[in-house]
Residue frames relative to the residue before (quaternion, step in Angstrom):
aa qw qx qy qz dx dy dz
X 1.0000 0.0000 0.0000 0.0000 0.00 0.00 0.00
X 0.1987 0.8158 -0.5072 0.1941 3.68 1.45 0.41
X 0.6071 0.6251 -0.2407 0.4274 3.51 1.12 -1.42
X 0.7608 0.5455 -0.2810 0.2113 3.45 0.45 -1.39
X 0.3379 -0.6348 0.6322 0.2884 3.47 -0.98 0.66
X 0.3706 -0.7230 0.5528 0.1851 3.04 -1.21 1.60
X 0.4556 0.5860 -0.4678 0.4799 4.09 0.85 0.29
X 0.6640 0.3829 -0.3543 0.5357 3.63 0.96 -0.46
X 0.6738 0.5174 -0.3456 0.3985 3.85 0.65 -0.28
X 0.6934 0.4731 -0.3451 0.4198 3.14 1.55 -0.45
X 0.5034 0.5018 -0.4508 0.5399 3.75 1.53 -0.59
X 0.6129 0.4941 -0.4761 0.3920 4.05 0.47 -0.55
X 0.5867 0.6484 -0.2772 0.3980 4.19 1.04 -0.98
X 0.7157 0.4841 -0.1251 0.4876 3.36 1.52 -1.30
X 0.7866 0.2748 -0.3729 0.4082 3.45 0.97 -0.93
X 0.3246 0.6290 -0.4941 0.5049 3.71 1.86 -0.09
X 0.7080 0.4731 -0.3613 0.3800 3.73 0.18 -0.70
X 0.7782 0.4960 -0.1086 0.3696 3.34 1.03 -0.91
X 0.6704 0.3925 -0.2716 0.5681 2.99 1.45 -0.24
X 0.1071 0.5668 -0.6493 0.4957 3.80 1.81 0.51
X 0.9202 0.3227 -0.1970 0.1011 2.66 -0.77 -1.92
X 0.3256 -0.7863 0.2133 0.4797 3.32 1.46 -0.25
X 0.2359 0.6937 -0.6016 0.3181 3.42 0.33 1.91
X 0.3980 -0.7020 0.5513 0.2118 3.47 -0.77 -0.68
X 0.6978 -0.5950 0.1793 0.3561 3.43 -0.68 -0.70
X 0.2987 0.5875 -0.4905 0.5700 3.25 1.69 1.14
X 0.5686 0.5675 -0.2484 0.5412 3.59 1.28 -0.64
X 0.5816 0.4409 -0.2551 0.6342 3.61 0.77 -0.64
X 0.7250 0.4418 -0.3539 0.3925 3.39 -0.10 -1.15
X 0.8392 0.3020 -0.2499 0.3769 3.31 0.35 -1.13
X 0.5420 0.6264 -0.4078 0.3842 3.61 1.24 0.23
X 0.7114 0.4316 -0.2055 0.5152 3.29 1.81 -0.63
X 0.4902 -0.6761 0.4416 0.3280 3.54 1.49 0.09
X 0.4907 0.6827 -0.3355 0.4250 3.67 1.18 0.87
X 0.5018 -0.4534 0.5916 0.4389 3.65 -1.14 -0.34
X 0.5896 -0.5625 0.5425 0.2042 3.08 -1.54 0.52
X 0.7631 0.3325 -0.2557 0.4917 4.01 1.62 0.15
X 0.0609 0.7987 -0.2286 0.5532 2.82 2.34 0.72
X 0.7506 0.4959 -0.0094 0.4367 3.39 0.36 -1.82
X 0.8326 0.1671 -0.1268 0.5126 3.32 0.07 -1.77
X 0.4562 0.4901 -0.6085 0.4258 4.05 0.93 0.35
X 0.7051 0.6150 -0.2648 0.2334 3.61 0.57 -0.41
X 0.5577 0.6579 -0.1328 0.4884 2.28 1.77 -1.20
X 0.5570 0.5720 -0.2740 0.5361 3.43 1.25 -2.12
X 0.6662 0.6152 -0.3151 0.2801 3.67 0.17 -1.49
X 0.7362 0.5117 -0.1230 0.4256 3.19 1.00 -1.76
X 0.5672 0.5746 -0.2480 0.5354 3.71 1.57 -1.00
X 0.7147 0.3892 -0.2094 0.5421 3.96 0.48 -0.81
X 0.5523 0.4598 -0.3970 0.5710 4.18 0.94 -0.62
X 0.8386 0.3006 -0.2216 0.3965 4.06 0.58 -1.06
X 0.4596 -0.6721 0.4926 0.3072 3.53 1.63 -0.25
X 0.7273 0.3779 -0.3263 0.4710 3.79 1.04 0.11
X 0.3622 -0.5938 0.5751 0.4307 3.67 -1.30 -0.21
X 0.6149 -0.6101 0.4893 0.1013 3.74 -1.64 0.31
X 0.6454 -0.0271 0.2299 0.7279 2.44 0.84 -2.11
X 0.6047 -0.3509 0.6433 0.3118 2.64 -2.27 0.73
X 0.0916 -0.6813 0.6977 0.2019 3.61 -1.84 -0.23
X 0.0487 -0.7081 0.6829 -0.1729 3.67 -0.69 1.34
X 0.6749 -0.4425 0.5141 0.2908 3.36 -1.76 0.91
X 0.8559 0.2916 -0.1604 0.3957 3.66 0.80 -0.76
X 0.7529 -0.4398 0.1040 0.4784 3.26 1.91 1.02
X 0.5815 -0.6914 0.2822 0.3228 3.19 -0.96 0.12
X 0.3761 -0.7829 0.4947 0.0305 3.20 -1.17 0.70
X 0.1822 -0.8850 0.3177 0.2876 3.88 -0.30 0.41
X 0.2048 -0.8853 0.3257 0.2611 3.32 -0.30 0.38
X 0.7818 -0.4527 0.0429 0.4267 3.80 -0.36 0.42
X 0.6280 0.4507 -0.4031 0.4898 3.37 1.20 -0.22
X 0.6653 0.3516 -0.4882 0.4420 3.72 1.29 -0.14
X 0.6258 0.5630 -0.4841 0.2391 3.67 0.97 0.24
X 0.4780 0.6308 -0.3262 0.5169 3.24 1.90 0.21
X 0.7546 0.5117 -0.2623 0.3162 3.17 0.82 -0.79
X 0.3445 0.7083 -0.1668 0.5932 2.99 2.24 -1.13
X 0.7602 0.3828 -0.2618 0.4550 3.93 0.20 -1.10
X 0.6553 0.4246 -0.2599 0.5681 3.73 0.91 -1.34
X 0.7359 0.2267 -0.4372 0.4647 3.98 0.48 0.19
X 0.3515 0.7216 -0.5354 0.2629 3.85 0.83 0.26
X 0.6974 0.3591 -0.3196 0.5316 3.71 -0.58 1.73
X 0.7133 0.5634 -0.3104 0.2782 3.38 0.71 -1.80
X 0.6004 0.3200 -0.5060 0.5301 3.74 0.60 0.17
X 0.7832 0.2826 -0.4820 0.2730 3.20 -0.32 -0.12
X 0.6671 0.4653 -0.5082 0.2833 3.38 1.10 0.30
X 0.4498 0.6566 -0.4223 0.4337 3.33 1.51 0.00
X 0.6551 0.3870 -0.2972 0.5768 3.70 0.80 -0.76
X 0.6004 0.4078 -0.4758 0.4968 4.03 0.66 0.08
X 0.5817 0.5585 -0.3004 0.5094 4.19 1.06 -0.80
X 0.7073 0.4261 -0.3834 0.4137 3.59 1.07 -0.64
X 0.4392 0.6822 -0.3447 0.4721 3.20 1.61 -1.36
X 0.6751 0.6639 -0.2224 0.2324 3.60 0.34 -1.31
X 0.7290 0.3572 -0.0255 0.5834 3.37 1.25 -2.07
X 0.1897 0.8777 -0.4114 0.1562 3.33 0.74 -0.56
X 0.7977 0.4495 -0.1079 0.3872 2.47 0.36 -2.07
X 0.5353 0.5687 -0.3308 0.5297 3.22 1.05 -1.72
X 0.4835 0.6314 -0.4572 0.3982 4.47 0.22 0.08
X 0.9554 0.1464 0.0844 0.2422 2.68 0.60 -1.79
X 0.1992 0.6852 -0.4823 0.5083 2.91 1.96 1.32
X 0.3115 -0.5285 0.6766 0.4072 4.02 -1.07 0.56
X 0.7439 0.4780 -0.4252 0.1933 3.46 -0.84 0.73
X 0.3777 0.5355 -0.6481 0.3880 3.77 -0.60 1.55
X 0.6830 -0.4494 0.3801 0.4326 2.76 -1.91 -0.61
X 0.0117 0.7591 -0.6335 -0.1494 4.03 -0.72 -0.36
X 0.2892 -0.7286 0.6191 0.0468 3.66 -1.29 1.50
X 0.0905 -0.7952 0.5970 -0.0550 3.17 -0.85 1.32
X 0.2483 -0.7463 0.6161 -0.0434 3.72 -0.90 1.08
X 0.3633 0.7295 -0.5509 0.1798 3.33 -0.64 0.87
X 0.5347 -0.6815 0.2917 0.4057 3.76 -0.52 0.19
X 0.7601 -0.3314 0.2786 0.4845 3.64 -1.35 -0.06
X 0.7274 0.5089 -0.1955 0.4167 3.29 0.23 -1.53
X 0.7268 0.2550 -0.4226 0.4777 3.60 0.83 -0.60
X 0.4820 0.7266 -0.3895 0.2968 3.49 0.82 -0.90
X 0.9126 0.1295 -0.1744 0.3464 3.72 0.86 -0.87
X 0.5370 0.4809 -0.3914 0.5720 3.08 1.99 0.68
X 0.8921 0.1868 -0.1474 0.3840 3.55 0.30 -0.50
X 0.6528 0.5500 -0.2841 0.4366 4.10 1.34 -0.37
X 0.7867 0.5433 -0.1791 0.2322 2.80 0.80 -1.19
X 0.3715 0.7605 -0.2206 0.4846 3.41 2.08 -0.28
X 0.6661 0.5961 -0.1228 0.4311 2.91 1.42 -2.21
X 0.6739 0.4508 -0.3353 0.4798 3.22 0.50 -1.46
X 0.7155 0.4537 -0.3837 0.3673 3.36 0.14 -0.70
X 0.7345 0.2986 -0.3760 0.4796 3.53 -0.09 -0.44
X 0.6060 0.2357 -0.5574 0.5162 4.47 0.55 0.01
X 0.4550 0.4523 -0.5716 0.5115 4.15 -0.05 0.48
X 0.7501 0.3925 -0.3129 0.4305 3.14 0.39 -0.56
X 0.6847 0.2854 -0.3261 0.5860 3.77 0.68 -0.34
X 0.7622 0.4047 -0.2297 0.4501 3.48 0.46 -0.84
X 0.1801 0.8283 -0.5092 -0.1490 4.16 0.63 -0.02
X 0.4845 0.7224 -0.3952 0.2952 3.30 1.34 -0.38
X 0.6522 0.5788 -0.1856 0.4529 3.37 1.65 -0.97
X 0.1605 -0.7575 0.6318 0.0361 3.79 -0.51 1.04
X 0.1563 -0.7099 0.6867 -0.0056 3.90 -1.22 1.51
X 0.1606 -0.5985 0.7760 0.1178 3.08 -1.50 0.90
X 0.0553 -0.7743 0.6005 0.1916 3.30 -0.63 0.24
X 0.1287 -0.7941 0.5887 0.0792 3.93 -0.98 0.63
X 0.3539 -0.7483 0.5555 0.0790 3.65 -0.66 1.50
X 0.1247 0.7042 -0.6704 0.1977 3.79 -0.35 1.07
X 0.2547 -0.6597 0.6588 0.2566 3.71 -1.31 0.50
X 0.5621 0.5902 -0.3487 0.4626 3.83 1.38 -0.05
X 0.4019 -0.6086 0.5442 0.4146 3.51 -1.30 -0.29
X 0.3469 -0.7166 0.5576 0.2349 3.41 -0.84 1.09
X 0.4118 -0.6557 0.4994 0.3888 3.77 -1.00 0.60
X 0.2276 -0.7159 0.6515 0.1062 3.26 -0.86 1.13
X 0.5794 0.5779 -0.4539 0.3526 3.52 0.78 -0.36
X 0.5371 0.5174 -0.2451 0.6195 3.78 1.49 -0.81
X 0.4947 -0.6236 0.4235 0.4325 3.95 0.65 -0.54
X 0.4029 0.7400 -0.5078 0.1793 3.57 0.65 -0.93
X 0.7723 -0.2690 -0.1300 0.5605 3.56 0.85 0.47
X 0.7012 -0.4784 0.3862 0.3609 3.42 -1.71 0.60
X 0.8488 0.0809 0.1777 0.4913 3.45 0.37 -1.74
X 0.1999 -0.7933 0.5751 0.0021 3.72 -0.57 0.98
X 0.1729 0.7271 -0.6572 -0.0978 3.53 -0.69 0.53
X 0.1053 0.8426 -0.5194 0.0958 3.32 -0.62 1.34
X 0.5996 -0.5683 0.4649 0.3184 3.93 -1.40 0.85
X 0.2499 0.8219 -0.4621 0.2201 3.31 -0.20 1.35
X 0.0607 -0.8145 0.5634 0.1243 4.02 -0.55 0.67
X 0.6861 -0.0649 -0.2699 0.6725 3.76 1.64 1.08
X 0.2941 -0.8071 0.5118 -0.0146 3.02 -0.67 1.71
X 0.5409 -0.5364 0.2345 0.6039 3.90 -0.34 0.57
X 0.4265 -0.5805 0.5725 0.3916 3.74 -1.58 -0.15
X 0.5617 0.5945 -0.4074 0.4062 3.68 0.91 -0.14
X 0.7460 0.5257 -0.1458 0.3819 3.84 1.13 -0.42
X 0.2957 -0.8296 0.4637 0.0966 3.72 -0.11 0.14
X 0.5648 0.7281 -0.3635 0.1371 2.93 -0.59 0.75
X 0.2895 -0.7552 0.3705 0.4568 4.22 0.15 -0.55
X 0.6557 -0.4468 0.5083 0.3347 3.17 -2.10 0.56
X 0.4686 -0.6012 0.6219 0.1793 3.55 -1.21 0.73
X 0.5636 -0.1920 0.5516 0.5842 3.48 0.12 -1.52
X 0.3466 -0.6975 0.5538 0.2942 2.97 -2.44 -0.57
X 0.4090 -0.7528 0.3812 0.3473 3.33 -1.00 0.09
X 0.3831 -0.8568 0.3035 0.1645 3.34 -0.86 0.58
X 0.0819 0.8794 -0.4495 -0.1337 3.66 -0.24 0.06
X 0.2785 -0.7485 0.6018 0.0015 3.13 -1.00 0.74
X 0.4348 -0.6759 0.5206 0.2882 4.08 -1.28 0.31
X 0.3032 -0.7382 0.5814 -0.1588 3.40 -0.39 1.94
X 0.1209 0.7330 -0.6647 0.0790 3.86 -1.52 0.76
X 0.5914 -0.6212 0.4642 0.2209 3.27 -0.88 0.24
X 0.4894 -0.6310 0.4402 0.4106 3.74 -0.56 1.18
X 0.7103 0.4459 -0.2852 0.4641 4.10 0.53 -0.88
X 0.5188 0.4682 -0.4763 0.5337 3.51 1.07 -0.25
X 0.6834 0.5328 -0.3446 0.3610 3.62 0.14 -1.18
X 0.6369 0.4992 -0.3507 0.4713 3.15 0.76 -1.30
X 0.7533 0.4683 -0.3007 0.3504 3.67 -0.02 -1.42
X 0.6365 0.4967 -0.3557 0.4709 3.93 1.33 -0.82
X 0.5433 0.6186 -0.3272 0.4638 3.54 1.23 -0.46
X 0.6771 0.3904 -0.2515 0.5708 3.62 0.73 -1.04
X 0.6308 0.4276 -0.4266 0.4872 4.05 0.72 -0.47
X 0.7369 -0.3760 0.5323 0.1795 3.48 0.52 -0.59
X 0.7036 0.5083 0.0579 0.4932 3.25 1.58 -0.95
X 0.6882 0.5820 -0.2804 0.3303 3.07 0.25 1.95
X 0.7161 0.0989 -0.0589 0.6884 3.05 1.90 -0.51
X 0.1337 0.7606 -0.5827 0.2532 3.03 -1.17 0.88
X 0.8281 -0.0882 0.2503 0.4937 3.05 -1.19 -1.59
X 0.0641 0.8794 -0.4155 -0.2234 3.77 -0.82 0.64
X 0.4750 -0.6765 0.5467 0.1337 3.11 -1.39 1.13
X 0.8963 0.1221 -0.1945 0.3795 3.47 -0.78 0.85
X 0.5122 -0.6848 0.3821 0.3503 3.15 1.63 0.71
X 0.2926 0.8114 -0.4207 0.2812 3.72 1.06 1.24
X 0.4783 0.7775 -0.3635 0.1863 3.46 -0.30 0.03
X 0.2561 -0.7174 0.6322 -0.1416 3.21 -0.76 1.98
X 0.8971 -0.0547 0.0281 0.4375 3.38 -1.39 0.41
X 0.6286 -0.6191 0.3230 0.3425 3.09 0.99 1.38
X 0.6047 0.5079 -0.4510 0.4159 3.15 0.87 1.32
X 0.1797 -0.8511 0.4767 0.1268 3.49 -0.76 0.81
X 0.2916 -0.8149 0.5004 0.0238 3.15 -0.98 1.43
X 0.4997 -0.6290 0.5689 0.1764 3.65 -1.15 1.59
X 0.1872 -0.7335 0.6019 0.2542 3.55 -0.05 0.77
X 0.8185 0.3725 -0.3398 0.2755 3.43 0.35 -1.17
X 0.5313 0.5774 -0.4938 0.3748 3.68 1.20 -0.32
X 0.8120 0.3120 -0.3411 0.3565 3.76 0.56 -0.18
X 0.7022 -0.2648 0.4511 0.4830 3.40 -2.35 0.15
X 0.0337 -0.6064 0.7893 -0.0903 3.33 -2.23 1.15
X 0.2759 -0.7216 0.6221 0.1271 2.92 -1.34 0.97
X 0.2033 -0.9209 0.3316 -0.0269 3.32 0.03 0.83
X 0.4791 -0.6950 0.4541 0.2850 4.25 -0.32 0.97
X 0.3872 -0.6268 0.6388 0.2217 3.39 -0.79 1.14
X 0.7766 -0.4188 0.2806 0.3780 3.67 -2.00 0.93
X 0.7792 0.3964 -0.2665 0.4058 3.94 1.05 -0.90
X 0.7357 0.1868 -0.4221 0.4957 3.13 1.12 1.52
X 0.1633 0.7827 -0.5646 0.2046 3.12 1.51 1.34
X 0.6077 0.6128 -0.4017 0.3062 3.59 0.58 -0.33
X 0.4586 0.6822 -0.3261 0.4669 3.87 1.37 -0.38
X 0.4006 -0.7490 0.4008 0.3434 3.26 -0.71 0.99
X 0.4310 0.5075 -0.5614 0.4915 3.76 1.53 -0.32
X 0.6885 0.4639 -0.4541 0.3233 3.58 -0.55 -0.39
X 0.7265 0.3787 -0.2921 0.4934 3.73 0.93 -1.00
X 0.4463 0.6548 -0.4185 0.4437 3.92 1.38 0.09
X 0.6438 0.5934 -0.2461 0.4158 2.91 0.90 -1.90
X 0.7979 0.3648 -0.2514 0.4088 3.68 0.41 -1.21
X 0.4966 0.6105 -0.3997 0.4700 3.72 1.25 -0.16
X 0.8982 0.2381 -0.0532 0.3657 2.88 0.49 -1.35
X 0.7369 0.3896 -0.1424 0.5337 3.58 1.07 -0.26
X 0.4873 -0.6623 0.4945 0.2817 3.69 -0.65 1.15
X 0.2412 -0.7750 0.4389 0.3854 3.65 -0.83 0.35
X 0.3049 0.5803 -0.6550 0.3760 3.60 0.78 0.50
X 0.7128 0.4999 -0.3136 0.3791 3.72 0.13 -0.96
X 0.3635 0.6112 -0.4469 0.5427 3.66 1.24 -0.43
X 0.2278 0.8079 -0.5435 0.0014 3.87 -0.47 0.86
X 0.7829 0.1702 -0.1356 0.5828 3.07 1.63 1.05
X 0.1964 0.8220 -0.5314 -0.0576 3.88 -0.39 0.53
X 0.3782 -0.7263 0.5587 0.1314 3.19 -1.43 0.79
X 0.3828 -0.6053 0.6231 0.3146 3.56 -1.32 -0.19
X 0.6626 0.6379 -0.2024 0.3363 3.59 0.91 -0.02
X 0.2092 -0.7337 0.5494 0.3407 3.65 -0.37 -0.12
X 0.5528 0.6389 -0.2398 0.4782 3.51 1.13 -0.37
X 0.8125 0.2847 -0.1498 0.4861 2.96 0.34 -1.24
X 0.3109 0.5781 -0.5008 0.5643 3.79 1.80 0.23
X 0.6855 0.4965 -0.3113 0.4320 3.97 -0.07 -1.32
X 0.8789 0.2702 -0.3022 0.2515 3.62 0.70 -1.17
X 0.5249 0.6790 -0.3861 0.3381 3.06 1.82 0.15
X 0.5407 0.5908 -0.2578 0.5405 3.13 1.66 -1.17
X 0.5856 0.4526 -0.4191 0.5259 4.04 0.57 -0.20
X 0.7297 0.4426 -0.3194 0.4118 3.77 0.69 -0.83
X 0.6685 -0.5126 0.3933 0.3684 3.58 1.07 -0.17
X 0.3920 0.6588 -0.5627 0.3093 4.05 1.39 -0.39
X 0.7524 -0.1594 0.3260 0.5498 3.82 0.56 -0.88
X 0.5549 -0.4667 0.5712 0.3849 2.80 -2.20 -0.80
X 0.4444 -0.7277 0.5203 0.0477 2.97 -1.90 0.91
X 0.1687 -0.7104 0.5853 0.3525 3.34 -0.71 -0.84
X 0.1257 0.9079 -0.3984 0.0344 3.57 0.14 1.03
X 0.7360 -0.5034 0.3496 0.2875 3.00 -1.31 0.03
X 0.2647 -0.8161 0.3091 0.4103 3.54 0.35 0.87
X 0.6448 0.5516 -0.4238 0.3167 3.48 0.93 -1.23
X 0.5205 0.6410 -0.2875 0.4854 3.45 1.21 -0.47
X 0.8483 0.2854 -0.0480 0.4434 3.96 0.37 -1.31
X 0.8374 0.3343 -0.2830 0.3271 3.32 1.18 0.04
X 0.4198 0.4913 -0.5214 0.5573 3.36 1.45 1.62
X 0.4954 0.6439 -0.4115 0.4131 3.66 1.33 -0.08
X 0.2634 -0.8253 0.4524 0.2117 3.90 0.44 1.23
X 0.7215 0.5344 -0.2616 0.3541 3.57 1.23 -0.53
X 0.6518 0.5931 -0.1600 0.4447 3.01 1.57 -0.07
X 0.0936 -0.8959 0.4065 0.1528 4.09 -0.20 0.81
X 0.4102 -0.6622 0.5259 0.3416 3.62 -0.39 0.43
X 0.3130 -0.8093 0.4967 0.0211 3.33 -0.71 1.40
X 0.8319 -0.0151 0.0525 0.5523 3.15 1.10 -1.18
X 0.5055 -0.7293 0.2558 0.3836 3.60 -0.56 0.92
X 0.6469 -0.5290 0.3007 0.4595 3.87 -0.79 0.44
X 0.4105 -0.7544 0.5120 -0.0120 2.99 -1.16 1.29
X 0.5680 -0.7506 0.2974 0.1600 3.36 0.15 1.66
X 0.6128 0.6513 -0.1909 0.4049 3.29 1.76 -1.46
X 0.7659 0.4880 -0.0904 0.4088 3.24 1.54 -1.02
X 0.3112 0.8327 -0.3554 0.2889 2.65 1.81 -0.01
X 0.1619 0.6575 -0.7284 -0.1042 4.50 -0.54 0.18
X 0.6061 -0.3549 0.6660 0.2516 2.95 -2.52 0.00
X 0.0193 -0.6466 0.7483 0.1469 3.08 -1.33 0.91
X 0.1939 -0.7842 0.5893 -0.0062 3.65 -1.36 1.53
X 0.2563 -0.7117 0.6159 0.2203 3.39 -1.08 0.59
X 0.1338 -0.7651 0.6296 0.0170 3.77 -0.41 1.10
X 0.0614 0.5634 -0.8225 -0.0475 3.30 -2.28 0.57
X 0.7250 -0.2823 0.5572 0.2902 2.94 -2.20 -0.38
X 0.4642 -0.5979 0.5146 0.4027 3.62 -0.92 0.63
X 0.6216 0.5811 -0.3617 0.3809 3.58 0.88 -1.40
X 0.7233 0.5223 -0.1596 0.4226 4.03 0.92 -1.10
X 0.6794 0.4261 -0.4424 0.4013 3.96 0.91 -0.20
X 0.7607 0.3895 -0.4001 0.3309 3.20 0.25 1.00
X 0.3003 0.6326 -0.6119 0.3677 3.19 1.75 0.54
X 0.6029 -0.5412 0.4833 0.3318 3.02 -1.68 0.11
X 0.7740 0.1296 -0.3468 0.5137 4.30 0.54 -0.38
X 0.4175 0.5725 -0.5929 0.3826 3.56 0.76 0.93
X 0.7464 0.4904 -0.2446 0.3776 3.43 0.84 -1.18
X 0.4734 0.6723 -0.2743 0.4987 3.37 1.96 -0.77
X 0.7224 0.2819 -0.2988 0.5562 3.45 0.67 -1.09
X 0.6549 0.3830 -0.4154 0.5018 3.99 -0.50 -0.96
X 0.6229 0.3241 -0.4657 0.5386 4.34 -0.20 0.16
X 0.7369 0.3447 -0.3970 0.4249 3.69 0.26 -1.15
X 0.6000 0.5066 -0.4182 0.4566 3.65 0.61 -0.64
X 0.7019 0.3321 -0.4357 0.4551 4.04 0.36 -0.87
X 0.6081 0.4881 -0.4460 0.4395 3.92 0.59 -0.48
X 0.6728 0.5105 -0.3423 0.4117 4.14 0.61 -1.02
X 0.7739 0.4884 -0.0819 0.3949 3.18 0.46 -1.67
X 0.7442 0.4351 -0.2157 0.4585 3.37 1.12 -0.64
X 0.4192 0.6159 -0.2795 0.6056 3.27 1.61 -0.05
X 0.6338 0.5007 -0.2752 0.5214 3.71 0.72 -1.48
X 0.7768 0.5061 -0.1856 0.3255 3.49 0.83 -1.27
X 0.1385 -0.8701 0.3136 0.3542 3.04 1.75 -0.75
């Protein structure tokens, strides 16, 4: 039975259970919170991994047959010792103390998490963080990480967790950029996106843009950018949000940035006020199976109390 998927031995425990009782496999199904084809793929699954049939199959349901009444006998107990093994570790849950993978992206990682982590390490030292930098969503459902805080306006439905706040962004340039579009000539005029700060109005298309490379075409700065900005003018794109901020600090152009990001950057000037459109959710995510450990539940609360505060 080296082969077998133990997930198929448990749907086999449930409809054996159910036909004790005299149900079947709508009876199964609904004891496991499944479809009713759910069941017999498992079942099928479980027959071809052991090389035997179970059950008989008749118009009037199923029937077992002797190798599932062996099999049935050699699992007689095993849930309840699996639910006595959980009983067991439990506890070990709810001690603040293991390890706990977190997944979140660059950009937040060195403006807004990384503070965080430090100060629950600091109350919590028992708790050890790996932390794993991904601009993707890692599948927490697979484990690949414990906790996910990620910029999202529809987070998965398989995950759990709460909205922080949002982030904002707004269109950002450099004081030498400004200066140098001023001396070209290059800067007011016609506006494009209904922008306008200090009662100035800014030609988007007459100026330099730093622009978001195809793996973050999906951002709504990126779908602005093409609305509003020829792509000859695009004189540069990045895969980064960062590295958007540091180009836009060097003068390449304007950006659309992140404020929490662009507005401690002294070289940089907010051009236009934040733009509602850009707005994302920032979420703290887990596993259903994980919001009730104890230093999962420690971190994702301390993070919505820290971070949301940061966020204001």
């Amino acid at each position: 039975m080296h082969s077998t998927d133990w997930e198929d031995l448990r749907y086999f425990i449930a409809l054996s259970g159910a036909m004790g009782r005299g149900g079947g496999v709508s009876a199964a199904a609904r004891e496991l919170g499944v479809n009713h084809s759910t069941v017999l793929r498992r079942l099928d699954s479980l027959e071809r991994a052991l090389g035997v049939r179970l059950f008989e199959r008749f118009q009037s349901g199923y029937t077992m047959t002797q190798a599932g009444e062996t099999l049935r006998a050699r699992l007689a107990g095993v849930e309840e010792q699996i639910a006595a093994a959980r009983s067991a570790v439990a506890g070990h849950d709810q001690q603040l103390e293991g390890e706990i993978r977190i997944t979140t992206t660059d950009t937040l990682a060195r403006s807004l998490l990384m503070p965080s982590l430090a100060r629950f390490q600091q109350r919590h030292p028992g708790v050890r963080l790996q932390l794993v930098l991904n601009n993707a969503f890692l599948n927490l459902n697979r484990r690949e990480a414990d906790v996910a805080l990620r910029p999202s306006n529809s987070p998965p439905d398989t995950l759990v967790g709460r909205r922080l706040g949002a982030l904002s962004s707004a269109i950002y340039a450099s004081h030498s950029y400004l200066k140098a579009a001023v001396k070209r000539g290059v800067g007011t005029g016609r506006v494009s996106g209904g922008a306008r700060i200090n009662r100035v109005a800014y030609d988007w298309a007459a100026h330099d843009w730093i622009g978001l490379d195809d793996s973050l075409a999906h951002l709504e700065q990126a779908r602005w950018l093409a609305q509003n900005v020829p792509p000859e003018r695009i004189r540069m794109r990045v895969d980064s949000l960062l590295a958007m901020v540091d180009a836009a600090r060097d003068g390449m152009g304007m950006a659309p940035l992140l404020c929490h990001l662009a507005d401690p950057e002294r070289r940089l000037q907010r051009v236009a006020d934040p733009d509602p459109r850009f707005d994302t959710g920032l979420w703290v995510l887990t596993h259903r199976d994980l919001k009730d450990t104890a230093r999962i539940k420690a971190l994702t609360q301390f993070l919505y109390e820290d971070l949301g505060a940061a966020l204001g």
